[in-house]
TIVO-2410 file (N, C-alpha, C; in nm, 3 decimals):
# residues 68
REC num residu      c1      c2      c3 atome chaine
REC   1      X  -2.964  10.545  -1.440     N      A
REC   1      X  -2.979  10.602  -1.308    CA      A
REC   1      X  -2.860  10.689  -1.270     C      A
REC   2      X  -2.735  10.671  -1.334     N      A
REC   2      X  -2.611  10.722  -1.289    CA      A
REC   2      X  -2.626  10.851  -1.367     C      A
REC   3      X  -2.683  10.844  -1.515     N      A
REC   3      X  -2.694  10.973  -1.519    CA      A
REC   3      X  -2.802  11.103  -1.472     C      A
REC   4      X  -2.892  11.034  -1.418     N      A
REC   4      X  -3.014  11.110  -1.309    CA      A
REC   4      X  -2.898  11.197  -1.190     C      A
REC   5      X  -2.881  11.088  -1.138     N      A
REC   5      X  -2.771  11.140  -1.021    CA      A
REC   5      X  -2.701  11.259  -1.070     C      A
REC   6      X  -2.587  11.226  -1.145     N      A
REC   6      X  -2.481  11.356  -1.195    CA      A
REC   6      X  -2.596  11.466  -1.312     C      A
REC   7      X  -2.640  11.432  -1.313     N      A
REC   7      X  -2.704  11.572  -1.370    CA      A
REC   7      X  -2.796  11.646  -1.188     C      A
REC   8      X  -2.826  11.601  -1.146     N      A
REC   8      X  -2.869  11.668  -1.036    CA      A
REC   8      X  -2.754  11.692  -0.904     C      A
REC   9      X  -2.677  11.674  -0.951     N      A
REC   9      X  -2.548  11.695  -0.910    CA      A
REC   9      X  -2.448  11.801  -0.987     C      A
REC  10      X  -2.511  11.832  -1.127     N      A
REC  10      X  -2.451  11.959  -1.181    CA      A
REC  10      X  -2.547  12.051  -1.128     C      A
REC  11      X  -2.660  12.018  -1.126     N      A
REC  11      X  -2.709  12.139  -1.099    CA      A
REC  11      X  -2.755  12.198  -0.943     C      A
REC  12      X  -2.736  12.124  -0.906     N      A
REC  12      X  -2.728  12.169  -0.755    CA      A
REC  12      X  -2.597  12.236  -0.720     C      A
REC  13      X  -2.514  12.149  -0.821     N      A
REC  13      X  -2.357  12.255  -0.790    CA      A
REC  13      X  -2.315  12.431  -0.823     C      A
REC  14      X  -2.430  12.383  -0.986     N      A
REC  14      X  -2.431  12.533  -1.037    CA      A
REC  14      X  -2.508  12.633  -0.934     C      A
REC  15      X  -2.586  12.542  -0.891     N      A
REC  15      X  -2.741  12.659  -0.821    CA      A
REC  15      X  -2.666  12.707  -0.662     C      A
REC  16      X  -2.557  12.619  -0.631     N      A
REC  16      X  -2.538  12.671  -0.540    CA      A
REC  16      X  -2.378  12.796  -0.583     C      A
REC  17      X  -2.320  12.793  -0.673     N      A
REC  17      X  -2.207  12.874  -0.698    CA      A
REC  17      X  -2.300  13.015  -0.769     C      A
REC  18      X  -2.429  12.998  -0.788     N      A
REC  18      X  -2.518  13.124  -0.802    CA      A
REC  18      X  -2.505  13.177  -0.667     C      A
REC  19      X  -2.607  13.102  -0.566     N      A
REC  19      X  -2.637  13.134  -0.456    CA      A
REC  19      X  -2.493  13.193  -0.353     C      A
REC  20      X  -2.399  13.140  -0.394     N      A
REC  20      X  -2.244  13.215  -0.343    CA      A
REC  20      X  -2.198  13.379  -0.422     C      A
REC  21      X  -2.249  13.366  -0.491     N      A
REC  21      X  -2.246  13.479  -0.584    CA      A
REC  21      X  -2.340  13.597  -0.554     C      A
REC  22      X  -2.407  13.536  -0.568     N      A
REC  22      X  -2.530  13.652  -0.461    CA      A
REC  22      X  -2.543  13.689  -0.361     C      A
REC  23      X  -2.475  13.576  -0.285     N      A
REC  23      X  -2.443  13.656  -0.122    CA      A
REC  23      X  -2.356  13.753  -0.141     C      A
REC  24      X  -2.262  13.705  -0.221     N      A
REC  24      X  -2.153  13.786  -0.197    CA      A
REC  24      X  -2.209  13.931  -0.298     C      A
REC  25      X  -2.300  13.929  -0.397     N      A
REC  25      X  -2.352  14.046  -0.450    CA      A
REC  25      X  -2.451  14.156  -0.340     C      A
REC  26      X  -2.539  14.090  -0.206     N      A
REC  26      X  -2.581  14.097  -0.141    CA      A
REC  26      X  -2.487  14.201  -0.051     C      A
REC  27      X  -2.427  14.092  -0.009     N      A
REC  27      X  -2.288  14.188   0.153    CA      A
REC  27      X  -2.183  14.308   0.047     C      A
REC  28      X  -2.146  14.302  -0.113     N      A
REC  28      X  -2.164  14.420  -0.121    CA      A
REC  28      X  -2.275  14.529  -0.124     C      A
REC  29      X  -2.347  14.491  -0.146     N      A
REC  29      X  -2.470  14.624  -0.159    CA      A
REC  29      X  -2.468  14.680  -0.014     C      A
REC  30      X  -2.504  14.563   0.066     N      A
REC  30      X  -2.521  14.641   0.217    CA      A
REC  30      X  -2.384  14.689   0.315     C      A
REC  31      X  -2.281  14.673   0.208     N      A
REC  31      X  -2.176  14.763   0.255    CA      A
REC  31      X  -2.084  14.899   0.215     C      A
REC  32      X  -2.227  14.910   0.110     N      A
REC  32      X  -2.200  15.051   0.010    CA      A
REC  32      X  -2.124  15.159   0.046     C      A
REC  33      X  -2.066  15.272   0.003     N      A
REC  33      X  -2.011  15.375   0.046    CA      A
REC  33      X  -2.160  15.518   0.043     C      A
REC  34      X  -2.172  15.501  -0.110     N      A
REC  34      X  -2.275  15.598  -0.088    CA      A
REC  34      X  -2.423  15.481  -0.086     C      A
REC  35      X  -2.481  15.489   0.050     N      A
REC  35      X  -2.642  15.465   0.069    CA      A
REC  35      X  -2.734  15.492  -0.069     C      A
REC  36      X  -2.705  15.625  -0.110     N      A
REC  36      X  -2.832  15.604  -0.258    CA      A
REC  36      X  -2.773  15.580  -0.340     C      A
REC  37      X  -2.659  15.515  -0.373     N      A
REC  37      X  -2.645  15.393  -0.524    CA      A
REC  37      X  -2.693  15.282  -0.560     C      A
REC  38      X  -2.855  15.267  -0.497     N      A
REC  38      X  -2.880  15.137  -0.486    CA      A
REC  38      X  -2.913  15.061  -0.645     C      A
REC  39      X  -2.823  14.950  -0.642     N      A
REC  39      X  -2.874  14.876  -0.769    CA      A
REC  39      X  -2.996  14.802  -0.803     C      A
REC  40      X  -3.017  14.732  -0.928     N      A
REC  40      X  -3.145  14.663  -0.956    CA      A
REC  40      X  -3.136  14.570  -0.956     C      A
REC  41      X  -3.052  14.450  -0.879     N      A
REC  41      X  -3.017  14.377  -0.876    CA      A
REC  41      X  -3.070  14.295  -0.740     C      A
REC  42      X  -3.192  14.207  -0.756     N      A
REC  42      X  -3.245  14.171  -0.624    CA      A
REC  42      X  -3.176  14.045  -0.554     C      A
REC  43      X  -3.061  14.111  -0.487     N      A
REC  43      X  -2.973  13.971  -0.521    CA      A
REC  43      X  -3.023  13.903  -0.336     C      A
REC  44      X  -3.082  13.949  -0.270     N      A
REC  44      X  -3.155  13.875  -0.121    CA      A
REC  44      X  -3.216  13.757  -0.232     C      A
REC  45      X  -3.374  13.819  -0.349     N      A
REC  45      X  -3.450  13.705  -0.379    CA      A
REC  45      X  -3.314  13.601  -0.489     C      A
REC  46      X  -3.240  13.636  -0.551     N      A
REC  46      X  -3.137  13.536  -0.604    CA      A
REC  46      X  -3.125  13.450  -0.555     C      A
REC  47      X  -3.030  13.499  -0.405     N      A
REC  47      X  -2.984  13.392  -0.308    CA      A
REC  47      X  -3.071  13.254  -0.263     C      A
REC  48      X  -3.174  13.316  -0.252     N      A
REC  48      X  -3.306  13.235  -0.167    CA      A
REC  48      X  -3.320  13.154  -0.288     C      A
REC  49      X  -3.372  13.161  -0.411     N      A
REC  49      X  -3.424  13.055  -0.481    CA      A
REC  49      X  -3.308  12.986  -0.515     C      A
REC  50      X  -3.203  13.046  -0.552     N      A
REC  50      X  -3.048  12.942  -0.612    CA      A
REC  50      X  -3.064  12.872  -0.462     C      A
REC  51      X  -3.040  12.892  -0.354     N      A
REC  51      X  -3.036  12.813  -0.252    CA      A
REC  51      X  -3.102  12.694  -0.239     C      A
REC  52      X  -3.243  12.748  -0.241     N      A
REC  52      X  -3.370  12.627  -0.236    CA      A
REC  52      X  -3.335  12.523  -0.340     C      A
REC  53      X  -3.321  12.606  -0.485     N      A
REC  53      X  -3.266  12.487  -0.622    CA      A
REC  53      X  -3.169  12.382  -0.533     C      A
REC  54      X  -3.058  12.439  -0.521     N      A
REC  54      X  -2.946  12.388  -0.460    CA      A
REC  54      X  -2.985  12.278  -0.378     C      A
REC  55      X  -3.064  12.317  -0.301     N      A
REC  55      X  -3.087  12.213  -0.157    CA      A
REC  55      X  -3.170  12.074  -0.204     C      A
REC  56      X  -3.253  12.174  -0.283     N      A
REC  56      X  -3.353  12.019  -0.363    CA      A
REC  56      X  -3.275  11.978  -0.457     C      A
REC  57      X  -3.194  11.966  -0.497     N      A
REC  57      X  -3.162  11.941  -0.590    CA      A
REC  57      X  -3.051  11.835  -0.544     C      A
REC  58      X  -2.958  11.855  -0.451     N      A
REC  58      X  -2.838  11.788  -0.400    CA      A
REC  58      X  -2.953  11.697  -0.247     C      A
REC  59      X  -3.017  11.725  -0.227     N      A
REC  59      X  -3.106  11.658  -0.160    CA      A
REC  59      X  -3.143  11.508  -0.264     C      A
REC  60      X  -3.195  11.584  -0.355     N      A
REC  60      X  -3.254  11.450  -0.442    CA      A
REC  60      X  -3.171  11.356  -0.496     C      A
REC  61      X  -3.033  11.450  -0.493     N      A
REC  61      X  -2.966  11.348  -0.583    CA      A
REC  61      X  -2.886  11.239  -0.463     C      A
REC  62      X  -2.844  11.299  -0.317     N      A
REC  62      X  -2.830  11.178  -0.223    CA      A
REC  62      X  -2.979  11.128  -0.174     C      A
REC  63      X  -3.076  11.116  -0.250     N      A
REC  63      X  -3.188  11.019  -0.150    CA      A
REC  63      X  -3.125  10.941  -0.334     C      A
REC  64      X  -3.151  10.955  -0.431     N      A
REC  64      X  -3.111  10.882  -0.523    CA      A
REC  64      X  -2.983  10.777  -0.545     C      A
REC  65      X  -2.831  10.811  -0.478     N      A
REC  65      X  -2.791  10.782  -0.413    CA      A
REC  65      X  -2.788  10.664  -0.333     C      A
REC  66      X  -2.860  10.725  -0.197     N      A
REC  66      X  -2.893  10.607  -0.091    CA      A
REC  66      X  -3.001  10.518  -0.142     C      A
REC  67      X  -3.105  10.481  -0.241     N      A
REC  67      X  -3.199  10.460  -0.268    CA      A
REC  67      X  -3.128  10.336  -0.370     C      A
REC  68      X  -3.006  10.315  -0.418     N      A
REC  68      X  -3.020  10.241  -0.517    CA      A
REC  68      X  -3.039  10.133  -0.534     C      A
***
């Protein structure tokens, strides 16, 4: 059970140092110098799913946690 926990505890950690990464890939884009350099880089949808991972993920691992 302890290793259920810390593995959903790596990865909620990783999913959220994505989701920090992408914001921060995000607030540069929308603070560009030139407007038409836009990249291919959909880093709004990044954020959102590393987030969600993140949340379920560190979610599950404290109901696992409190649950024991």
């Amino acid at each position: 059970m302890d290793d259920q926990r810390l593995l959903l505890v790596a990865i909620g950690g990783i999913a959220l140092a994505v989701a920090a990464f992408a914001w921060s890939g995000d607030h540069r884009r929308m603070r560009r110098r030139n407007p038409d350099a836009v990249g291919c880089m959909p880093w709004t949808s990044v954020f959102f799913w590393a987030l969600l991972a993140a949340c379920v993920a560190l979610g599950a691992a404290v109901r696992a946690w409190l649950g024991r």
